[in-house]
N, C-alpha and C positions, 0 to 999 in steps of 0.2 A: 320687383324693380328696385333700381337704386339710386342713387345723385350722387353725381364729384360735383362738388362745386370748386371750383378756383378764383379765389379773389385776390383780386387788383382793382385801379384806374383805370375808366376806360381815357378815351384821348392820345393823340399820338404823341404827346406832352408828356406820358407817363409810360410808352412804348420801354420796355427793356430796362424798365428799374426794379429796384430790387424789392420793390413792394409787390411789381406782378408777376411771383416766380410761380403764382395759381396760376394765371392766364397762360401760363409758358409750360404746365403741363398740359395742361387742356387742351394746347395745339398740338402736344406729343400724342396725345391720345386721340384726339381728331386726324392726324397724319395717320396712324395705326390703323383705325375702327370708323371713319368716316368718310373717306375717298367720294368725290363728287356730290356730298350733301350740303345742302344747301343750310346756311348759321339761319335760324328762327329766332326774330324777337320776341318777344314773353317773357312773364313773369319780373319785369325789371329785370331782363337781362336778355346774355345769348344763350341759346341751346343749339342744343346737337342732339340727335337720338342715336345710340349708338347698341349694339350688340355684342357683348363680348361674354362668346364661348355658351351662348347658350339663354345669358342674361340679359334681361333689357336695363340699359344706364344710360342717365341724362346727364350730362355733360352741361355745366350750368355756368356763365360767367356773370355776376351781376354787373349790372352795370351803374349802379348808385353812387359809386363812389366808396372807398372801403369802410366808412363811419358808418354807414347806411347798410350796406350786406343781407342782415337779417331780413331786411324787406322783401328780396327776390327770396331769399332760402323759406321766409314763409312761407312766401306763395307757393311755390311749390311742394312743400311740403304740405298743405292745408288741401290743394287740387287735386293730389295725388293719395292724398291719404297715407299717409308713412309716417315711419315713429323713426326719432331722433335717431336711431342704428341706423337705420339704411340711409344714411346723410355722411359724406365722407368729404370735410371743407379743408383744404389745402392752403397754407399760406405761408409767409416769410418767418425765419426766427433770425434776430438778432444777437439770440444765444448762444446761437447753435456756430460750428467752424464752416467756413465756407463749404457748401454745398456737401454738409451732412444732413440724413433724413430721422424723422423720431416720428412716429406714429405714438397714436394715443387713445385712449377708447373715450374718456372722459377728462377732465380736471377745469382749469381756471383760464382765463383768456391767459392768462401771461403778460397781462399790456398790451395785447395786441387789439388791438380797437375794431377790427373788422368781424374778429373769433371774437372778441367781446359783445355785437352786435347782434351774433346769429345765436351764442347763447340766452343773449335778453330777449329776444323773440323768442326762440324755440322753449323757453321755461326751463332748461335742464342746461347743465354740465356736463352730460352724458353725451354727449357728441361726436364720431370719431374725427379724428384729425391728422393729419401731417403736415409735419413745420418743415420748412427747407432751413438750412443754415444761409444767411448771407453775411456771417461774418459783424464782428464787432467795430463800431465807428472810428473811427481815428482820435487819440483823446484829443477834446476840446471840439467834436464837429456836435453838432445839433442831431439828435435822434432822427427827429422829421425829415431833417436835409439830407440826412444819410439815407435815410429808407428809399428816397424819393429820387436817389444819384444810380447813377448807371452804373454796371462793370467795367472794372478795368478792364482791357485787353487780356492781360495774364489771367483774371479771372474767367473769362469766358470757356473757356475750355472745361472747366472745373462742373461749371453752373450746366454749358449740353449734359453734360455726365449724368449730374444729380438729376434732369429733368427728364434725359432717359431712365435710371435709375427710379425716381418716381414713379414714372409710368408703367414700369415691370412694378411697384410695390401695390399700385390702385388696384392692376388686375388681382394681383394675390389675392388682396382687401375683396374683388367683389367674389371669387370661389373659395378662400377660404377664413374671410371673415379676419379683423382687427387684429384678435390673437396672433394671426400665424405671423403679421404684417409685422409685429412689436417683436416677434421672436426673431424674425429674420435679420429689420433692417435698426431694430436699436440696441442692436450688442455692438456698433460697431462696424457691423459686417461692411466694407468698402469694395 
């Protein structure tokens, strides 16, 4: 078995910003792999059970809030019995150029407070992960109020892309594992 988690806000308040470009694969993957299943609350959060190509994957959005994350990523992790690999947490990068993707097996939150969350539960670094790009603030805007601002119109187009794009890179991630994920989609490949 395995878990995407996607984190964002939940709230219609935080619908289509750029802190929930988790939430916005998870519906690519839910459009894919879930047709008429019913979103289950648990684990502080939402799931999906879904099947892809063979595999069973839980499709996870917590709903804590992103400072909080680790709490649902626990739980299920603790329920299910699974070690930190089979956990694949998707989130925003502010480093990254709009809607470029960087998979990762392990390393450091980055600043990112929700990936910083689900490491301080989970005890490890070991984590895999994928960051979306949403581009760097404007000089002079605030981090938080950036993260928390919606797409331009020009950007949108950019961001279905990348969030298609993610969800062809999850499934790789669940048949052939981190590796093949980092070869494919962090050289660049667009």
């Amino acid at each position: 078995m395995k878990v995407v988690v996607g984190l964002g806000n939940p709230g219609r308040e935080y619908e289509g910003t750029r802190h929930n470009v988790g939430y916005e694969v998870l519906r690519e993957l839910a459009r894919r792999f879930a047709e008429g299943q019913q979103v289950r609350r648990r684990f502080s959060g939402e799931t999906l059970d879904v099947t892809i190509d063979g595999t069973r994957v839980l499709l996870l959005s917590p709903t804590t809030y992103m400072n909080r994350s680790g709490q649902s990523v626990g739980a299920v992790k603790d329920f299910y019995k699974l070690s930190p690999e089979d956990i694949l947490v998707i989130c925003d990068d502010m480093n990254l150029p709009l809607g470029r993707l960087r998979f990762r097996a392990r390393g450091s939150a980055g600043g990112h407070k929700g990936l910083a969350d689900v490491i301080r539960v989970l005890g490890t670094e070991a984590v895999p992960r994928l960051r979306i790009g949403i581009g760097a603030p404007p000089p002079g805007q605030d981090a938080v109020r950036f993260v928390l601002s919606r797409f331009m119109p020009e950007e949108e187009a950019v961001m279905r892309e990348a969030y298609r794009r993610a969800a062809d890179g999850v499934e790789l991630w669940v048949h052939q594992g981190i590796q093949a994920c980092m070869n494919r989609y962090n050289a660049g490949d667009r």
